[in-house]
DSSP file (Angstrom, degrees, kcal/mol; ACC not computed):
  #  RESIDUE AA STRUCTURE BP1 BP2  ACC     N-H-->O    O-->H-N    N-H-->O    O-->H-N    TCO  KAPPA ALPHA  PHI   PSI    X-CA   Y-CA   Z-CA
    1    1 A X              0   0    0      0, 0.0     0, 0.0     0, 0.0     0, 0.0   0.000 360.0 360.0 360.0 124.0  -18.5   -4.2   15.6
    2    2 A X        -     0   0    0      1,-0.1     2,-0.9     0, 0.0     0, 0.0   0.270 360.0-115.9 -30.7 139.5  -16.2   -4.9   12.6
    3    3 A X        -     0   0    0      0, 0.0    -1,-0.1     0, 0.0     2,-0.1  -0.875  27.5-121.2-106.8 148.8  -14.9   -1.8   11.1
    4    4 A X        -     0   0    0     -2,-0.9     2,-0.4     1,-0.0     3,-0.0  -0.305  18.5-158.5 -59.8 149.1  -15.9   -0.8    7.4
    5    5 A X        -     0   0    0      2,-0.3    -1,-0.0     1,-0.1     0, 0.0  -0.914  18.4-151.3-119.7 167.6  -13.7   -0.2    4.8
    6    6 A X  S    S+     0   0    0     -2,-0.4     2,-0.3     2,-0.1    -1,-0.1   0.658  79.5  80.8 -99.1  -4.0  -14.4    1.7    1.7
    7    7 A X  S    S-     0   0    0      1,-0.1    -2,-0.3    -3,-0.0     2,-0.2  -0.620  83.6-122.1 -91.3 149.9  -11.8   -0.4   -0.4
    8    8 A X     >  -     0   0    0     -2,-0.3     4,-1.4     1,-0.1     3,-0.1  -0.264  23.0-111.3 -55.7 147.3  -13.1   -3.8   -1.7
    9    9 A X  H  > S+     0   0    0      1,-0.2     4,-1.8     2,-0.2    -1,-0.1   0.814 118.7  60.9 -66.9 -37.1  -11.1   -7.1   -0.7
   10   10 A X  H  > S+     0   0    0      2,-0.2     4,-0.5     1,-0.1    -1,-0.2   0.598 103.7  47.0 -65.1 -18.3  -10.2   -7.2   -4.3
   11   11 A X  H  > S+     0   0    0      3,-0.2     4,-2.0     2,-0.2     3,-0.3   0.801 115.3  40.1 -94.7 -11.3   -8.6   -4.2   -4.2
   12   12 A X  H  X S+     0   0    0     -4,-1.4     4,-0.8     2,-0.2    -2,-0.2   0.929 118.7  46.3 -75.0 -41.6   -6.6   -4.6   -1.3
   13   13 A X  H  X S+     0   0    0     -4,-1.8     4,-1.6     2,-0.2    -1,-0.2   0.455 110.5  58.5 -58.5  -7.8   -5.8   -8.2   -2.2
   14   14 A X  H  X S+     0   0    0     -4,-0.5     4,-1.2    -3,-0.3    -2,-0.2   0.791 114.6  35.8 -95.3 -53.3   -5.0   -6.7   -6.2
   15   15 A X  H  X S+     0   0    0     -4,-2.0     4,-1.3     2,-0.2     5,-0.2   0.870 116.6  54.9 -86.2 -17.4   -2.1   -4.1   -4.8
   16   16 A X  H >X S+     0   0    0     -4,-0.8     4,-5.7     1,-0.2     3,-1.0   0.998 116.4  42.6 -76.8 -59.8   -0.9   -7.1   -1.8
   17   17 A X  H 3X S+     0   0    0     -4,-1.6     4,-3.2     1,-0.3    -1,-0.2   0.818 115.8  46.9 -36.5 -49.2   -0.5   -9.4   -5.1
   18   18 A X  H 3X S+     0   0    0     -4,-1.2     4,-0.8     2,-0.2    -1,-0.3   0.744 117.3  38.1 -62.8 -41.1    1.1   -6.7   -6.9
   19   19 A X  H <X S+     0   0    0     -4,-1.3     4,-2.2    -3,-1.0    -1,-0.2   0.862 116.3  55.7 -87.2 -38.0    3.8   -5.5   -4.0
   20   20 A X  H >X S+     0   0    0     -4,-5.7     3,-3.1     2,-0.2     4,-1.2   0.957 104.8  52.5 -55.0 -79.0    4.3   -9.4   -3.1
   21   21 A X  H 3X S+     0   0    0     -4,-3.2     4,-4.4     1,-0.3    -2,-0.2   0.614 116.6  42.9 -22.8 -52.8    5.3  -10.2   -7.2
   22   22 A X  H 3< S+     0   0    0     -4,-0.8    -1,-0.3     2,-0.2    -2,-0.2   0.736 110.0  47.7 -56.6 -53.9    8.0   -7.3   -6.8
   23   23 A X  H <<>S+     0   0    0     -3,-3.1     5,-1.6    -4,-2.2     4,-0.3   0.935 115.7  50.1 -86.5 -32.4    9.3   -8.0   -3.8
   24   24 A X  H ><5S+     0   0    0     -4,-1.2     3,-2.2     2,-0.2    -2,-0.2   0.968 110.3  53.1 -37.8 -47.3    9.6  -12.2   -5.2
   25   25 A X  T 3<5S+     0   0    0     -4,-4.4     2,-1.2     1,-0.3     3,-0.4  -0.400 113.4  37.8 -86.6-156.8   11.3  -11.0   -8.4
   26   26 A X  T 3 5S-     0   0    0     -2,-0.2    -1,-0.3     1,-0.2    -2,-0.2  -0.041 103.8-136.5 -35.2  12.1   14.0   -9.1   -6.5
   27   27 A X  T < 5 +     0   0    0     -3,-2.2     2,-0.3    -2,-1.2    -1,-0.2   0.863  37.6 174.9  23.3  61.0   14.2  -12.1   -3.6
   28   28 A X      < -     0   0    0     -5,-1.6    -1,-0.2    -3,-0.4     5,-0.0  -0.734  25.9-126.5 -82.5 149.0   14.3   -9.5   -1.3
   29   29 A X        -     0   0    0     -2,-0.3     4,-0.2    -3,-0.1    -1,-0.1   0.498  25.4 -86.5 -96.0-103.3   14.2  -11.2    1.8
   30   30 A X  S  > S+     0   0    0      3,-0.1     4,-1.1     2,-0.1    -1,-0.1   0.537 121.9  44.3-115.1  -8.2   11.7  -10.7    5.0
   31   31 A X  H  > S+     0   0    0      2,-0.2     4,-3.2     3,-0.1     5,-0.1   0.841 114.5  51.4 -87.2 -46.1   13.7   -7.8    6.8
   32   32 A X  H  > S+     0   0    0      1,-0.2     4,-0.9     2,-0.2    -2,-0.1   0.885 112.0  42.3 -61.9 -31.7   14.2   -6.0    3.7
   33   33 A X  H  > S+     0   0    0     -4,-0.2     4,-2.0     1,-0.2     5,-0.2   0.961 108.2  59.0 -46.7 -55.7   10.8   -6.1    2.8
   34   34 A X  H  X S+     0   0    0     -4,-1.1     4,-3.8     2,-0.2     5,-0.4   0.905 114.4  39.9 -48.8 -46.7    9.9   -5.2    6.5
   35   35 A X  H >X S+     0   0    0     -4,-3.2     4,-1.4     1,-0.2     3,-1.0   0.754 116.6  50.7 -86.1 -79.7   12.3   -1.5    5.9
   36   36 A X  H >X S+     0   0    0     -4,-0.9     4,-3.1     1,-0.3     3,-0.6   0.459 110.8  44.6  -8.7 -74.5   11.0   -1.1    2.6
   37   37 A X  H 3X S+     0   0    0     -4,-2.0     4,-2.5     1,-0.2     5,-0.3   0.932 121.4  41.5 -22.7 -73.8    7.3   -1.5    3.9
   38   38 A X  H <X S+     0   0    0     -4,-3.8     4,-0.6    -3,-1.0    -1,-0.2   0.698 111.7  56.9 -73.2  -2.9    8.1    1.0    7.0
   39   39 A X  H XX S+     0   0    0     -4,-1.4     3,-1.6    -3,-0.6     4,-0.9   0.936 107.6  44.1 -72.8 -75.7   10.0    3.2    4.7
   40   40 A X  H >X S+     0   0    0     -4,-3.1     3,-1.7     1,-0.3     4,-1.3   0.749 113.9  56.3 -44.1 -55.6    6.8    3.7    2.3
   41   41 A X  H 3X S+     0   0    0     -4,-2.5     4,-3.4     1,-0.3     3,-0.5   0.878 109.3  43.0 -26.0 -56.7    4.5    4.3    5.5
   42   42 A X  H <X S+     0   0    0     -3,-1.6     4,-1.1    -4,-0.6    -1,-0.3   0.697 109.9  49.1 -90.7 -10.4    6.2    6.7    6.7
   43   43 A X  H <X S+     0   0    0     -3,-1.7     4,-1.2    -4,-0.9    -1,-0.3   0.631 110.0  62.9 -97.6   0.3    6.8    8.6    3.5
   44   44 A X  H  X>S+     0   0    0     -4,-1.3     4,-1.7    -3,-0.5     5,-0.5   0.917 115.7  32.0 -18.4 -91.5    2.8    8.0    3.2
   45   45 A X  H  <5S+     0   0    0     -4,-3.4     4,-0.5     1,-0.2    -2,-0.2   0.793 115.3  50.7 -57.8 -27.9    2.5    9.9    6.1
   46   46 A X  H  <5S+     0   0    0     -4,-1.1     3,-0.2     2,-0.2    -1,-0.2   0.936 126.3  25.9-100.8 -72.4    5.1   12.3    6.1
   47   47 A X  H  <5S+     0   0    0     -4,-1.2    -3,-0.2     1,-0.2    -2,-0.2   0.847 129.9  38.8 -70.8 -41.1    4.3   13.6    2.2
   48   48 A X  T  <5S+     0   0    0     -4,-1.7     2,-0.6    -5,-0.1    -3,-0.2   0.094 101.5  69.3-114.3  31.2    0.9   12.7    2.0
   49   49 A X  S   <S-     0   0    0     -5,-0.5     5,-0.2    -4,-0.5    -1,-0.1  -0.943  82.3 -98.2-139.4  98.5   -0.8   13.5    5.4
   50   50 A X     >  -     0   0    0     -2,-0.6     4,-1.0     1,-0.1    -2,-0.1  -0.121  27.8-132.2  -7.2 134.0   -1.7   16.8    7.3
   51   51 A X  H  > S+     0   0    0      2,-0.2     4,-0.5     1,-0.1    -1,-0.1   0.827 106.2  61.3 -63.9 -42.2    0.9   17.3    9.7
   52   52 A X  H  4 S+     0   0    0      1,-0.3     4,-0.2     2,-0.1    -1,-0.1   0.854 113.0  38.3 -57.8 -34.7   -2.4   18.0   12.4
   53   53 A X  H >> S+     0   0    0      1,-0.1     3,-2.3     2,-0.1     4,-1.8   0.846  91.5  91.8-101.0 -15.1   -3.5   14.6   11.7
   54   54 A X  H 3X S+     0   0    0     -4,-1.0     4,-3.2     1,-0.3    -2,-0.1   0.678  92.6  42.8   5.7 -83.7   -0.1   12.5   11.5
   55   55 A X  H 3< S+     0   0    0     -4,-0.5    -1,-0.3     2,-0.2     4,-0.2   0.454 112.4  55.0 -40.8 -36.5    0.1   11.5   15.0
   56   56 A X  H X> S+     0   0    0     -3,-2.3     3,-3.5    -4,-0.2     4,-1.2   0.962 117.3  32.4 -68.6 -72.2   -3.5   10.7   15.0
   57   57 A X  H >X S+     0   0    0     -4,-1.8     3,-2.1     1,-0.3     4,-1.8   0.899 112.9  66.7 -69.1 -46.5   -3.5    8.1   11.9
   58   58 A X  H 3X S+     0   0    0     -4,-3.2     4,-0.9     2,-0.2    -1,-0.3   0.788 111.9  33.8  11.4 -63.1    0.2    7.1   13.1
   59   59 A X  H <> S+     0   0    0     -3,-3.5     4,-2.6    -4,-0.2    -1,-0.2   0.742 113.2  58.3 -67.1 -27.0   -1.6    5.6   16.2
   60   60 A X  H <X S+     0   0    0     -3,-2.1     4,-1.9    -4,-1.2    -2,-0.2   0.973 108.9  40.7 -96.1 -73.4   -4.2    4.8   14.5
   61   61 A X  H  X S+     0   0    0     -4,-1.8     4,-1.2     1,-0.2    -2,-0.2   0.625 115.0  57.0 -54.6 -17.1   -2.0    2.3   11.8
   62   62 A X  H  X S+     0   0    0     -4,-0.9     4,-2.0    -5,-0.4    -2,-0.2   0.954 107.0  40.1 -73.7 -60.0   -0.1    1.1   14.6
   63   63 A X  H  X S+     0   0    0     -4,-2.6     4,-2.9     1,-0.2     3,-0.4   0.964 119.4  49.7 -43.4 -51.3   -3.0   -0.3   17.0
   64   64 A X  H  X S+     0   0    0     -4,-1.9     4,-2.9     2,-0.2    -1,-0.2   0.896 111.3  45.5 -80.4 -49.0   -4.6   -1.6   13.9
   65   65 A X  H  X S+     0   0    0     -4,-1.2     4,-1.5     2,-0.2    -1,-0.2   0.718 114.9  53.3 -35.9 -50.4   -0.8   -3.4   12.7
   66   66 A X  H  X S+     0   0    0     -4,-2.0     4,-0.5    -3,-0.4    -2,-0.2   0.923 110.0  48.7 -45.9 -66.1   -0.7   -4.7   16.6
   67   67 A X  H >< S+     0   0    0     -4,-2.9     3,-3.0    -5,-0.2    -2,-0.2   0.967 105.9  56.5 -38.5 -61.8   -4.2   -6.2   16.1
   68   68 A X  H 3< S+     0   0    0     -4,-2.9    -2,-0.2     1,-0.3    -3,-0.2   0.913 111.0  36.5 -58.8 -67.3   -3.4   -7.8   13.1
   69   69 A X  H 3<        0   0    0     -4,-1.5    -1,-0.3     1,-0.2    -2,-0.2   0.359 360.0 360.0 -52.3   0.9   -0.4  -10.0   14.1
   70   70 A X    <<        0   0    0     -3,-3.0    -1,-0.2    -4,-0.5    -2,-0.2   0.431 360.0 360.0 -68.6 360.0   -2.2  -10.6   17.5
């Protein structure tokens, strides 16, 4: 069974548009995007994430990151 999200497809495709524009107009290229990207995650988790649950949603964005490029 598909998992639910509680965001829309427009709003996840409205910030993708948004981050894509940003990284075009600085022509960053696809590794610098890539540390940028794992940068933000991890200060996502790090600042805005329980300490208790980290590890959990960590795992959790990884399988799901694995999936996706599978």
């Amino acid at each position: 069974m598909p998992i639910q999200s509680k965001y829309t497809n427009q709003q996840v495709e409205a910030l993708m548009v948004e981050i894509s524009q940003t990284f075009r107009a600085q022509q960053a290229p696809v590794d610098l995007e890539l540390m940028v990207l794992g940068n933000l995650v991890s200060q996502l988790l790090s600042e805005r994430v329980p300490a208790a649950q980290t590890q959990a949603l960590t795992d959790q964005f990884c399988a799901a990151l694995k999936q996706a490029v599978s």
